[in-house]
PDB file of N, CA, C and O in Angstrom:
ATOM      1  N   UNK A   1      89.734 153.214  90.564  1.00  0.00           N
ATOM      2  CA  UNK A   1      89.724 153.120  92.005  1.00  0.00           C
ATOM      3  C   UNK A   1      88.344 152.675  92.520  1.00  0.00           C
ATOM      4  O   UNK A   1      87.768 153.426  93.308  1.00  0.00           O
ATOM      5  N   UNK A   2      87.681 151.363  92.094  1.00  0.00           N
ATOM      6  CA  UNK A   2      86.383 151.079  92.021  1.00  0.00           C
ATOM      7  C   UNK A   2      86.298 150.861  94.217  1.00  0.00           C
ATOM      8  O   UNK A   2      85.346 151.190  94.926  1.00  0.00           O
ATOM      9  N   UNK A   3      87.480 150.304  94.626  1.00  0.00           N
ATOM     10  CA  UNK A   3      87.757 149.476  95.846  1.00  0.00           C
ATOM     11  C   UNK A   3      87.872 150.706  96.941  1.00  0.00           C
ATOM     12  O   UNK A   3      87.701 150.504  98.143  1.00  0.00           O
ATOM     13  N   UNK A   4      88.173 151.977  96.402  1.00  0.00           N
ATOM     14  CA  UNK A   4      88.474 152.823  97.387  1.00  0.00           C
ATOM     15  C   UNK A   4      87.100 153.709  97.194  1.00  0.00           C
ATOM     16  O   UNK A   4      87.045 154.647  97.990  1.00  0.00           O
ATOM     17  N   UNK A   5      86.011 153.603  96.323  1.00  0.00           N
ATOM     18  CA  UNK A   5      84.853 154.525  96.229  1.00  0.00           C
ATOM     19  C   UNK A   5      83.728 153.709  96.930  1.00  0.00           C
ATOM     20  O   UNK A   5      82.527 153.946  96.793  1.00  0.00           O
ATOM     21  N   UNK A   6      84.206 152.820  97.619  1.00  0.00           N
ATOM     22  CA  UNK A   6      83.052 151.857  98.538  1.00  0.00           C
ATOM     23  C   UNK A   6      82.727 152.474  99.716  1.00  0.00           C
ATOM     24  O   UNK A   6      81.626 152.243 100.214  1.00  0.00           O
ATOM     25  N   UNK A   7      83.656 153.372 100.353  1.00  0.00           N
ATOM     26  CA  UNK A   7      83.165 153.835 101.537  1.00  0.00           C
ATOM     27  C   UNK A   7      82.278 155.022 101.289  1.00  0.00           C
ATOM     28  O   UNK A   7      81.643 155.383 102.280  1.00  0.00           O
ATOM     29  N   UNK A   8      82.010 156.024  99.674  1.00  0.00           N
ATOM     30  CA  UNK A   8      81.134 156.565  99.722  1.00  0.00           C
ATOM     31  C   UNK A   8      79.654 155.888  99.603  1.00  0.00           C
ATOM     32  O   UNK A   8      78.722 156.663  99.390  1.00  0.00           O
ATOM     33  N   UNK A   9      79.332 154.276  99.746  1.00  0.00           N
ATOM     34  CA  UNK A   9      78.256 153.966  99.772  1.00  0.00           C
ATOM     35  C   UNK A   9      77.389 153.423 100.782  1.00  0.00           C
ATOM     36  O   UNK A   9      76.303 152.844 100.744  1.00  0.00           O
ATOM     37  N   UNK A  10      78.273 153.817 101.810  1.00  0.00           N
ATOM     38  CA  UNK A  10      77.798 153.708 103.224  1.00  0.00           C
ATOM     39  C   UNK A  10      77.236 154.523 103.539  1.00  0.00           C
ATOM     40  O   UNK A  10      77.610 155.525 102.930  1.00  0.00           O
ATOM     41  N   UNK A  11      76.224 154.787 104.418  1.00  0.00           N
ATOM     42  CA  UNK A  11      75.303 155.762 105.164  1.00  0.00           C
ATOM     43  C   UNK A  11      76.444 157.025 105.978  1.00  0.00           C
ATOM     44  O   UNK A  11      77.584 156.897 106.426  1.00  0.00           O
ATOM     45  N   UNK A  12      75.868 157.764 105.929  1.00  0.00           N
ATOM     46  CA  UNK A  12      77.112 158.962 105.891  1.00  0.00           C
ATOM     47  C   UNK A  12      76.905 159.220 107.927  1.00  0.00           C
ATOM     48  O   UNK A  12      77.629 160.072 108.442  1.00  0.00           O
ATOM     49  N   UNK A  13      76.137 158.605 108.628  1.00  0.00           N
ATOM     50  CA  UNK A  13      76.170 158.028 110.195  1.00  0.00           C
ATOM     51  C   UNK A  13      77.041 156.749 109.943  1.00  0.00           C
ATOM     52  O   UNK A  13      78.001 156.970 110.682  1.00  0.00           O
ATOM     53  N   UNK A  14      77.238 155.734 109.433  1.00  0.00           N
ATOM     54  CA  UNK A  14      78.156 155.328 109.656  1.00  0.00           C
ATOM     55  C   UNK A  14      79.586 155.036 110.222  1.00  0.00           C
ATOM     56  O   UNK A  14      80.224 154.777 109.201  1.00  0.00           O
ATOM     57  N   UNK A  15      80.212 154.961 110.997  1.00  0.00           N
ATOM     58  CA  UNK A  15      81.536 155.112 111.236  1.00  0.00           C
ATOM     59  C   UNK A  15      82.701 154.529 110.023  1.00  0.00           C
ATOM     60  O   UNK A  15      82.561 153.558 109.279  1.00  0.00           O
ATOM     61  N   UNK A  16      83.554 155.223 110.090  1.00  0.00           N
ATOM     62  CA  UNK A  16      84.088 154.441 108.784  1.00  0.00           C
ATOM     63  C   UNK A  16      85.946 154.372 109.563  1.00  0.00           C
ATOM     64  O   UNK A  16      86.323 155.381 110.159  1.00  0.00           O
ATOM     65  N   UNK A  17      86.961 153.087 109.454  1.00  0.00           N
ATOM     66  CA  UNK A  17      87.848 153.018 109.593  1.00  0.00           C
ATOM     67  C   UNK A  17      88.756 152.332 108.444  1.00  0.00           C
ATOM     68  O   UNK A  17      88.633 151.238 107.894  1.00  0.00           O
ATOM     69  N   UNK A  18      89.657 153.301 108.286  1.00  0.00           N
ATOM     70  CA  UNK A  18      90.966 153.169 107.455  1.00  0.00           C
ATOM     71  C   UNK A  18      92.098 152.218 107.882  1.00  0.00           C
ATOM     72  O   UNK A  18      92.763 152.720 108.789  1.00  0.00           O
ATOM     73  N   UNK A  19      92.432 151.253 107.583  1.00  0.00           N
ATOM     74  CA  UNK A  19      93.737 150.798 108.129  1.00  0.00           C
ATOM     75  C   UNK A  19      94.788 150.719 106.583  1.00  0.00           C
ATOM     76  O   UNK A  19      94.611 150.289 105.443  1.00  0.00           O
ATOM     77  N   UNK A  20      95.602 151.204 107.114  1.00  0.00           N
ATOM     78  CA  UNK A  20      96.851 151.751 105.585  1.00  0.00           C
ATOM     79  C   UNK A  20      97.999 152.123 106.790  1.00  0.00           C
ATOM     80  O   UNK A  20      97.907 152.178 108.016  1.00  0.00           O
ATOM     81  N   UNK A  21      99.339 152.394 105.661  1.00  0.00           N
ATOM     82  CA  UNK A  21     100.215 152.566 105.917  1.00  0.00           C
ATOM     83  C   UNK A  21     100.299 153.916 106.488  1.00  0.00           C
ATOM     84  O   UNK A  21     100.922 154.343 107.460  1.00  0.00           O
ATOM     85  N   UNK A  22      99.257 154.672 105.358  1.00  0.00           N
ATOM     86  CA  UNK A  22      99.329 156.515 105.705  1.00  0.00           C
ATOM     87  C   UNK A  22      97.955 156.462 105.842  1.00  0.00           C
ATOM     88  O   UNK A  22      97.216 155.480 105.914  1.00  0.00           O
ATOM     89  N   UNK A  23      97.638 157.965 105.877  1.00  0.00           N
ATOM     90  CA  UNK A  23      96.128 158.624 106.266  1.00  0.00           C
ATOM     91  C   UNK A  23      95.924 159.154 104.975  1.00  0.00           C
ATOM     92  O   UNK A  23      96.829 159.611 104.276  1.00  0.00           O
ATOM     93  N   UNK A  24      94.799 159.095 104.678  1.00  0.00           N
ATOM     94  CA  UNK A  24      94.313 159.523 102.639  1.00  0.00           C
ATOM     95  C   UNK A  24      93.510 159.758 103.030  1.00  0.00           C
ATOM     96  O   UNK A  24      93.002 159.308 104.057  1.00  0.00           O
ATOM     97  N   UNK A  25      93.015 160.803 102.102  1.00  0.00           N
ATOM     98  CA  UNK A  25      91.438 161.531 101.861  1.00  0.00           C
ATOM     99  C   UNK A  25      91.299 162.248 103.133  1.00  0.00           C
ATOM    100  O   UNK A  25      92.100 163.069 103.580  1.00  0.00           O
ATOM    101  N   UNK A  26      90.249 161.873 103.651  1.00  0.00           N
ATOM    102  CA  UNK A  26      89.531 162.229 104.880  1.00  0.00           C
ATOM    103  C   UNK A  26      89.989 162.100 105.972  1.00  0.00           C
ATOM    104  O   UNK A  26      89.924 162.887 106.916  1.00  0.00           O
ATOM    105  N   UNK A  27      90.670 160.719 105.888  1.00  0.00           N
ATOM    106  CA  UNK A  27      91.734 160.456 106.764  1.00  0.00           C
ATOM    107  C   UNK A  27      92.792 161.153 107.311  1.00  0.00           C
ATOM    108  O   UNK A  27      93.206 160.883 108.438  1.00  0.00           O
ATOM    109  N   UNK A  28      93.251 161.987 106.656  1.00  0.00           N
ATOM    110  CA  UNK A  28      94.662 162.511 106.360  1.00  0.00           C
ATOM    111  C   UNK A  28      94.207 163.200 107.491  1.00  0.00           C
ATOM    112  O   UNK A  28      95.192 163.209 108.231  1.00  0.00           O
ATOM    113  N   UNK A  29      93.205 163.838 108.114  1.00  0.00           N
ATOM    114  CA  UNK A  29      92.743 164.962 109.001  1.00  0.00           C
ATOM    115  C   UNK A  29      92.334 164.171 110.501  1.00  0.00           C
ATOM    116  O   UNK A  29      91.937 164.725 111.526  1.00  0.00           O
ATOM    117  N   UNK A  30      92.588 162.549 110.253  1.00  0.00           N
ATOM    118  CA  UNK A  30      92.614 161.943 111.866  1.00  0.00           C
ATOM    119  C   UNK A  30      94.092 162.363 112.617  1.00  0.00           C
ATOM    120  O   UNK A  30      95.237 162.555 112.206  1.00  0.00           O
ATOM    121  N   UNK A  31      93.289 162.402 114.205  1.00  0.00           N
ATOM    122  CA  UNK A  31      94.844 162.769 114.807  1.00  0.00           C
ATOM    123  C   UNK A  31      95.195 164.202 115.519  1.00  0.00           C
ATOM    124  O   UNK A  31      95.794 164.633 116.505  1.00  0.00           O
ATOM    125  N   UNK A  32      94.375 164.705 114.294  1.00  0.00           N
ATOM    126  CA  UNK A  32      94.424 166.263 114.162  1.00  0.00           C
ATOM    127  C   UNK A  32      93.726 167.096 114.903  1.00  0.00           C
ATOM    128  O   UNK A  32      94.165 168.074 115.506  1.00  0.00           O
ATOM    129  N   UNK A  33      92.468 166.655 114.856  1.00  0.00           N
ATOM    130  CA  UNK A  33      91.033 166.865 115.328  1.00  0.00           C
ATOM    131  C   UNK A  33      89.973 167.431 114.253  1.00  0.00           C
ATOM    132  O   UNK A  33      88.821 167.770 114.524  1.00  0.00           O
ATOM    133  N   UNK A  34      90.482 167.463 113.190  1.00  0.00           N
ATOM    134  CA  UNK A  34      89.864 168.154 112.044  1.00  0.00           C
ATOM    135  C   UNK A  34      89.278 166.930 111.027  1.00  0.00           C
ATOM    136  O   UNK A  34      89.069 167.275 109.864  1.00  0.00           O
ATOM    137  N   UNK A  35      89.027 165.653 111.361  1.00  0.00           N
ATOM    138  CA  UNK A  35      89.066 164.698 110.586  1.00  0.00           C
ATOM    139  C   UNK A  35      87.112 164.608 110.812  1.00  0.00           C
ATOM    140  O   UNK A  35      86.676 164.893 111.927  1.00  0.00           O
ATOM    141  N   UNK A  36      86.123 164.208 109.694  1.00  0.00           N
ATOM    142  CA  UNK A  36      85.093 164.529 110.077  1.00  0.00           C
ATOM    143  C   UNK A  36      84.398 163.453 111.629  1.00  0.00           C
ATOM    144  O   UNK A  36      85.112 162.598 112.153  1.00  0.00           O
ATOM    145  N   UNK A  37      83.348 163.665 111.988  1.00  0.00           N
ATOM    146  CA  UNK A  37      82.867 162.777 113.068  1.00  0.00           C
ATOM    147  C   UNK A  37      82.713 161.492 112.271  1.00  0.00           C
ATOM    148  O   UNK A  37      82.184 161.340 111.170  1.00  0.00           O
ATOM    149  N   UNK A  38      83.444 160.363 113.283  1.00  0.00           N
ATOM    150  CA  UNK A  38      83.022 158.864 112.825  1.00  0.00           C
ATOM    151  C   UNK A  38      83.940 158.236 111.630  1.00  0.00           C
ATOM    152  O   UNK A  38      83.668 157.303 110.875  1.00  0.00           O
ATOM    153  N   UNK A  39      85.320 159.184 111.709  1.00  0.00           N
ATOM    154  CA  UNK A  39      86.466 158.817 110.710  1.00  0.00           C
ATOM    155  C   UNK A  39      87.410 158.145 111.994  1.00  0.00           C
ATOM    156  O   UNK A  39      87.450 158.532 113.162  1.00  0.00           O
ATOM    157  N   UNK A  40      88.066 157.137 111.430  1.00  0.00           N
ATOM    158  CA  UNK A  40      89.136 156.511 112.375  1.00  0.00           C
ATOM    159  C   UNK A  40      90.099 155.792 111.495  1.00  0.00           C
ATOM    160  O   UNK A  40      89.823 154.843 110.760  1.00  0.00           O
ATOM    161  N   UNK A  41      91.588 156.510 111.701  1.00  0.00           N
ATOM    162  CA  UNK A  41      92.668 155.993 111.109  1.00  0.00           C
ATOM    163  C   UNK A  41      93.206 154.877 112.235  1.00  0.00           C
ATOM    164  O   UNK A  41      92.949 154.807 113.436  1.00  0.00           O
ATOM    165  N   UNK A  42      94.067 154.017 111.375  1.00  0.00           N
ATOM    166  CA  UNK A  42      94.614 152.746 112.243  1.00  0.00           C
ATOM    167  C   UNK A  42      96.332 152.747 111.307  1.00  0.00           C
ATOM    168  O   UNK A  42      96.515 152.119 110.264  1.00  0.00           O
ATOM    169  N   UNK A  43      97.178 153.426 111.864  1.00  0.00           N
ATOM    170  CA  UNK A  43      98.424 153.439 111.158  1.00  0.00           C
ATOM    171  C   UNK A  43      99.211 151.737 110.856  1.00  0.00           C
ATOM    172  O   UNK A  43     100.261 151.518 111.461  1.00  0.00           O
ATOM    173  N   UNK A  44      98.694 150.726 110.008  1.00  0.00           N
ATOM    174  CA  UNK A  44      99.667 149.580 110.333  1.00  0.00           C
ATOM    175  C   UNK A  44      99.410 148.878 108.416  1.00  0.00           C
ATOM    176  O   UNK A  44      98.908 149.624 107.575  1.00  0.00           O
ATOM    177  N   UNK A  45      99.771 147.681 108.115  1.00  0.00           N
ATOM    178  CA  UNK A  45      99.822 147.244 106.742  1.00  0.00           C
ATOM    179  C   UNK A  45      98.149 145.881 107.292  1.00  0.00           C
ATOM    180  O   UNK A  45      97.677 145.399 108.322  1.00  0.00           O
ATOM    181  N   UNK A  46      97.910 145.847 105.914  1.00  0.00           N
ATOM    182  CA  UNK A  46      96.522 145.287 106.425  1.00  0.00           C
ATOM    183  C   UNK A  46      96.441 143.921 107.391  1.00  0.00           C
ATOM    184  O   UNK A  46      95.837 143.700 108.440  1.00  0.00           O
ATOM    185  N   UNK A  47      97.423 143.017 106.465  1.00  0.00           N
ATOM    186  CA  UNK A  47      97.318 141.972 107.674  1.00  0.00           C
ATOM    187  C   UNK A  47      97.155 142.441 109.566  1.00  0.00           C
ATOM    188  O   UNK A  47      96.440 141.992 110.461  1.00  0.00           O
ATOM    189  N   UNK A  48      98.210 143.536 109.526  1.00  0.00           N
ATOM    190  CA  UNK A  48      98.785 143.474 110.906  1.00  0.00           C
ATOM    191  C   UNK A  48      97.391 144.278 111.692  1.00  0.00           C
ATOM    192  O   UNK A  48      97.082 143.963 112.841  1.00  0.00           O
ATOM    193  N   UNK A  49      96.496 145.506 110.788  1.00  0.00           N
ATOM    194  CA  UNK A  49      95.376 145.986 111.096  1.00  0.00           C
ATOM    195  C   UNK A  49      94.023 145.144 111.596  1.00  0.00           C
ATOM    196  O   UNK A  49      93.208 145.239 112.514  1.00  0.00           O
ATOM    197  N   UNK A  50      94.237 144.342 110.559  1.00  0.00           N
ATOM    198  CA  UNK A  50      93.369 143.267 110.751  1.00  0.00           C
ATOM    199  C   UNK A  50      93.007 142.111 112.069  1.00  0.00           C
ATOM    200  O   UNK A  50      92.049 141.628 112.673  1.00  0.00           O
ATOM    201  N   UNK A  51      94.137 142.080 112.028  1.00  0.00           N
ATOM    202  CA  UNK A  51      94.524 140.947 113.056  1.00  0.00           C
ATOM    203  C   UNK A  51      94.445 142.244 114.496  1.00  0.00           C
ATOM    204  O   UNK A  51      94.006 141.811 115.561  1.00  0.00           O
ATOM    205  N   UNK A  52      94.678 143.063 114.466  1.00  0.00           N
ATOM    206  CA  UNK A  52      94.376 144.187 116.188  1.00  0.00           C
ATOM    207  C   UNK A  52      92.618 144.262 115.885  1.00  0.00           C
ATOM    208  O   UNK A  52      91.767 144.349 116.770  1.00  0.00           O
ATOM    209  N   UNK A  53      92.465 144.227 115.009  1.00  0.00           N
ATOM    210  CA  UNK A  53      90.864 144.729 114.799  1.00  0.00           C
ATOM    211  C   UNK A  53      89.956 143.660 115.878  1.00  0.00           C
ATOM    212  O   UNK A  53      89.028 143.696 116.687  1.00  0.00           O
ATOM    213  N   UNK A  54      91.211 142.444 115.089  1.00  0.00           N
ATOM    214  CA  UNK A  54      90.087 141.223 115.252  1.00  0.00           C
ATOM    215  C   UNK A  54      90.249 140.477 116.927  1.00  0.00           C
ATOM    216  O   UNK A  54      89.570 139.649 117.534  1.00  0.00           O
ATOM    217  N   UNK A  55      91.629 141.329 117.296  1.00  0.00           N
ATOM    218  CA  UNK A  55      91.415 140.838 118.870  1.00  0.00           C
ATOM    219  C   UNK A  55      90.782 141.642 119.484  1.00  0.00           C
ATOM    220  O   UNK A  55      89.930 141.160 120.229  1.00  0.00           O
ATOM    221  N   UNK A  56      90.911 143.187 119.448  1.00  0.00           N
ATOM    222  CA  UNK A  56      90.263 144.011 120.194  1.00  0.00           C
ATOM    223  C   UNK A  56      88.591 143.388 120.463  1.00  0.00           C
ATOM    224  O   UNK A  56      88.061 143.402 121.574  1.00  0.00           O
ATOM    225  N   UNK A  57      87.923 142.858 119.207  1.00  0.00           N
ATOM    226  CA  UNK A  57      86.568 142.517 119.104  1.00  0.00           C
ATOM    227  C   UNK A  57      86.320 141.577 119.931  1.00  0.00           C
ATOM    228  O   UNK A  57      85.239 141.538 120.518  1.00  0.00           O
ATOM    229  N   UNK A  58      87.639 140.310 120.191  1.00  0.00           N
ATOM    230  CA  UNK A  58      87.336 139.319 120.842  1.00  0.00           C
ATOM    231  C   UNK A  58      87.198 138.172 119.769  1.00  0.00           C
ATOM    232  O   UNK A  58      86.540 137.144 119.934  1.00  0.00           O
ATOM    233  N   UNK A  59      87.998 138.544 118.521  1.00  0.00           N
ATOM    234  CA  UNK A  59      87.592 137.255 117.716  1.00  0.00           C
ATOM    235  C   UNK A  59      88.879 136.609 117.101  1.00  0.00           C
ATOM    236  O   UNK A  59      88.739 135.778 116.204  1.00  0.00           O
ATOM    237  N   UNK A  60      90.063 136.938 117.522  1.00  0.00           N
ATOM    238  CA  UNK A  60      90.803 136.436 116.820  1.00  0.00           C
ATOM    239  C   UNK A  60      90.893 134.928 116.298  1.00  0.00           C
ATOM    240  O   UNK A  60      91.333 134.582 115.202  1.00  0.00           O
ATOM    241  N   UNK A  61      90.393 134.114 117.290  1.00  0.00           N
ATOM    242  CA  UNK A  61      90.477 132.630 116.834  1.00  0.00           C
ATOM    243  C   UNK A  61      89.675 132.480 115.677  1.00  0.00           C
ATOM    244  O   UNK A  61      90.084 131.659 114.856  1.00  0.00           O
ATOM    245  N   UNK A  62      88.517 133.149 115.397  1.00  0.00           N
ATOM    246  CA  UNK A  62      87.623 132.682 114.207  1.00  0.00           C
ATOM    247  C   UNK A  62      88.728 133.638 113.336  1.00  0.00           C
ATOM    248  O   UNK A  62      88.574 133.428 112.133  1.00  0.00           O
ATOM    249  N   UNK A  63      89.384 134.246 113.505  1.00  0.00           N
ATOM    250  CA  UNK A  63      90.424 135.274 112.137  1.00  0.00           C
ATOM    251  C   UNK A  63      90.945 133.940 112.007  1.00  0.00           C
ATOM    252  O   UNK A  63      90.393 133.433 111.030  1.00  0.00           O
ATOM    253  N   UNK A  64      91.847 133.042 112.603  1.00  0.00           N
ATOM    254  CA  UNK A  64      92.746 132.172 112.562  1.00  0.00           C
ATOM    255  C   UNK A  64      92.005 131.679 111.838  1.00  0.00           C
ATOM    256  O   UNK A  64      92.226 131.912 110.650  1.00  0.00           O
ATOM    257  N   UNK A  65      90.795 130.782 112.172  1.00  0.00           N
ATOM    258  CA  UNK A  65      90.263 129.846 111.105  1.00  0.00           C
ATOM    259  C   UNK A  65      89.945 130.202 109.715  1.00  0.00           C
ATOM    260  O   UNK A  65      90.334 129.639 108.691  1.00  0.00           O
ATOM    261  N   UNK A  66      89.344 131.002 109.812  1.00  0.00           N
ATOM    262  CA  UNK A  66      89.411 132.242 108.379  1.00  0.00           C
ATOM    263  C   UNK A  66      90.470 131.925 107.440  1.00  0.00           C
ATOM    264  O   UNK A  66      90.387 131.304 106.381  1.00  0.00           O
ATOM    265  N   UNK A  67      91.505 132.464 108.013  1.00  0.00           N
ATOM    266  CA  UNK A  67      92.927 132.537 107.447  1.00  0.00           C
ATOM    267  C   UNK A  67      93.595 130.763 106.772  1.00  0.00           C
ATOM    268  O   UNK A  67      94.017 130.441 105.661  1.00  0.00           O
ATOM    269  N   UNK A  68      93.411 129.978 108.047  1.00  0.00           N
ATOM    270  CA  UNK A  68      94.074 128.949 107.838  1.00  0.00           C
ATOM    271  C   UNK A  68      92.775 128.467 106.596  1.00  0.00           C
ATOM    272  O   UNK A  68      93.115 127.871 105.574  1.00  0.00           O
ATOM    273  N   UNK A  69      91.641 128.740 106.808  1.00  0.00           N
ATOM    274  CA  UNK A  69      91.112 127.680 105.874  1.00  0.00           C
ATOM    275  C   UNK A  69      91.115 128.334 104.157  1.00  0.00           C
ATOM    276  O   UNK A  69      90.716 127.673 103.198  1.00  0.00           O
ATOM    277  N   UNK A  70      91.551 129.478 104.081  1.00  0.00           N
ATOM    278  CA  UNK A  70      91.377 130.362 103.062  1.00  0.00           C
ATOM    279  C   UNK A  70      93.332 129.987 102.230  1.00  0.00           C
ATOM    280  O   UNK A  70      93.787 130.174 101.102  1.00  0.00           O
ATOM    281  N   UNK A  71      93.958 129.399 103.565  1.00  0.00           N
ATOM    282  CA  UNK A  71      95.091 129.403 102.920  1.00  0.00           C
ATOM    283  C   UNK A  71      95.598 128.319 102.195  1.00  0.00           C
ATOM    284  O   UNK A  71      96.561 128.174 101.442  1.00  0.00           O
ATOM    285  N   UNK A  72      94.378 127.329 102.767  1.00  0.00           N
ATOM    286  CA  UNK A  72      94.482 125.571 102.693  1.00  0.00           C
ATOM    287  C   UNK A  72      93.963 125.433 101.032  1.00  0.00           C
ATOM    288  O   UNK A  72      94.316 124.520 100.286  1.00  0.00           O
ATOM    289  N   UNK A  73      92.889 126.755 100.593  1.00  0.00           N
ATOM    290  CA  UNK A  73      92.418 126.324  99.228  1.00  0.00           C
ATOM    291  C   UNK A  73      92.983 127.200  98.381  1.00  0.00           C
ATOM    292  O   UNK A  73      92.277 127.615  97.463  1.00  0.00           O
ATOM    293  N   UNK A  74      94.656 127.775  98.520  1.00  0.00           N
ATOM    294  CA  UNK A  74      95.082 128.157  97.374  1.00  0.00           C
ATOM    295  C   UNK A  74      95.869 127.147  96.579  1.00  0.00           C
ATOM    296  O   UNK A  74      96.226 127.478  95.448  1.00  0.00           O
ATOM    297  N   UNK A  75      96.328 125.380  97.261  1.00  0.00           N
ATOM    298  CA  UNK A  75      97.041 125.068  96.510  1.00  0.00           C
ATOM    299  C   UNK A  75      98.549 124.881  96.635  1.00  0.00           C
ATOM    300  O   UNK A  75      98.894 125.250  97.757  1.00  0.00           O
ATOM    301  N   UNK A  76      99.443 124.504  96.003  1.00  0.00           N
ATOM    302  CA  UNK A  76     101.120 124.031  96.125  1.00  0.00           C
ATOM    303  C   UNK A  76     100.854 125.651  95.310  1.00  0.00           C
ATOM    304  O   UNK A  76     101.816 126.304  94.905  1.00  0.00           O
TER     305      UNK A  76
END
């Protein structure tokens, strides 16, 4: 689980957000009020997380380009 031990290498002020299907670990306690300060669950599958992340910010068009140009170099 090399991909899921990345968020212990963040500065522990950090804010840290989950987007998954369910709530894990630390997560599991968003919602609740018991989840620690600066934890934030996002209930959706990643594309669909991603893409709210990236309008809320104000960036969706650079997601689009992202996407389209990332999709242009996989190939038939």
């Amino acid at each position: 689980m090399p991909f899921a031990s990345l968020v212990n290498f963040a500065p522990s002020s950090a804010p840290r957000l989950l987007i998954n299907r369910e709530a894990v670990g630390p997560f599991a306690a968003c919602g609740g009020g018991d989840a620690p300060d600066g934890y934030f669950f996002f209930e959706a599958d990643c594309d669909a997380g991603v893409t709210k992340l990236a309008q809320l910010a104000g960036m969706e068009s650079e997601l689009s380009i992202l996407i389209a140009e990332a999709m242009g170099g996989l190939g038939p």
